[in-house]
N, C-alpha and C positions, 0 to 999 in steps of 0.2 A: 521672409514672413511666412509664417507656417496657415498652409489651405487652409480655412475654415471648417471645411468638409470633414478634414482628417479631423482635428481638434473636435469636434462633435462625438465621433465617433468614439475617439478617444475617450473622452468621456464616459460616455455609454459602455466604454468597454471597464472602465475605471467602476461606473458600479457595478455593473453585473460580476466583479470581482470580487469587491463588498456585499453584494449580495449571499454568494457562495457559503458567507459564513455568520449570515442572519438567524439568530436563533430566539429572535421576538418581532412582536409586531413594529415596537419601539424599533427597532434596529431597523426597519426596513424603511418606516417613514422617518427617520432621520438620515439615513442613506437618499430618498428618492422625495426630500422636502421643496416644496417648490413655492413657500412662502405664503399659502394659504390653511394655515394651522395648523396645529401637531395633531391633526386627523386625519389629513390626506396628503398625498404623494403625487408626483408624475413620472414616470417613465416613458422619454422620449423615443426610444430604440425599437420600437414596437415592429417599424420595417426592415430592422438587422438583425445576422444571423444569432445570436442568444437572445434567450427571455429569460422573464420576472419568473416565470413556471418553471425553466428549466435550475435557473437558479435557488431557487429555494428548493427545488427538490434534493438537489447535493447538498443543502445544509439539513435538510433532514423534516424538511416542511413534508404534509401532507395535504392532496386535493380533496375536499369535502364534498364539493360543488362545483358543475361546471354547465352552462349553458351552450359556450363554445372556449375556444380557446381567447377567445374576447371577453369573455367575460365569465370569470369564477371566483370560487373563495377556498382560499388555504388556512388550515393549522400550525403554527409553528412549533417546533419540540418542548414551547411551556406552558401550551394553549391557547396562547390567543391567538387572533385571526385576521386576516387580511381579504378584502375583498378589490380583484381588478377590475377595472371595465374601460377594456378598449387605451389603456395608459393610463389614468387614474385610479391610485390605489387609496382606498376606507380603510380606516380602520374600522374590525368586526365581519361579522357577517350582514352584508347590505343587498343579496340576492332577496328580488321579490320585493325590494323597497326603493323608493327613490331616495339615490346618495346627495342628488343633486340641492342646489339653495332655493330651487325652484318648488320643492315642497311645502305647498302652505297647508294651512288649519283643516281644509275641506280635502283637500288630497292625501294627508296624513291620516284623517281620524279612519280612513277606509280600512 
């Protein structure tokens, strides 16, 4: 019976291999879909040695923004854009806004 441990990582290591050769936004949130719309993504590996940043950077993304390494937004080589924070990835640039569902009417019109 294979560690669960391992099989996780595995994983993790399965996308960031797909990642390498993302060259839209589409391609990354179908890569990193975790069942809450075709506009956001999760990326669980956040505490293993690859990232989402290092990854997209070999396919040819660019960093636009970045507040830390928790949280920024990428270009992909067709324009569109990804923003992470902290493992959840937007589609867009959502720096300076909240991505979350928690944004109602009086915190959005700001």
């Amino acid at each position: 019976m294979p560690d669960t441990l391992d099989t996780f990582w595995a994983v993790i290591d399965e996308q960031l291999q797909e990642l390498r050769t993302a060259k839209t936004a589409d391609d990354v949130l179908r890569i990193l879909a975790d069942g809450h719309g075709p506009d956001r993504g999760f990326f669980g590996g956040s505490g293993g040695d690859g990232t989402v940043n290092e990854a997209l950077h070999a396919a040819g993304w660019e960093l636009v923004w970045a507040e830390s390494s928790l949280y920024y937004t990428m270009r992909a080589p067709d324009g569109s854009l990804i923003t992470y924070v902290e493992g959840d990835i937007y589609r867009g640039d959502r720096h300076g806004n909240s991505p979350g569902p928690f944004c109602g009417p009086a915190a959005c019109a700001a």
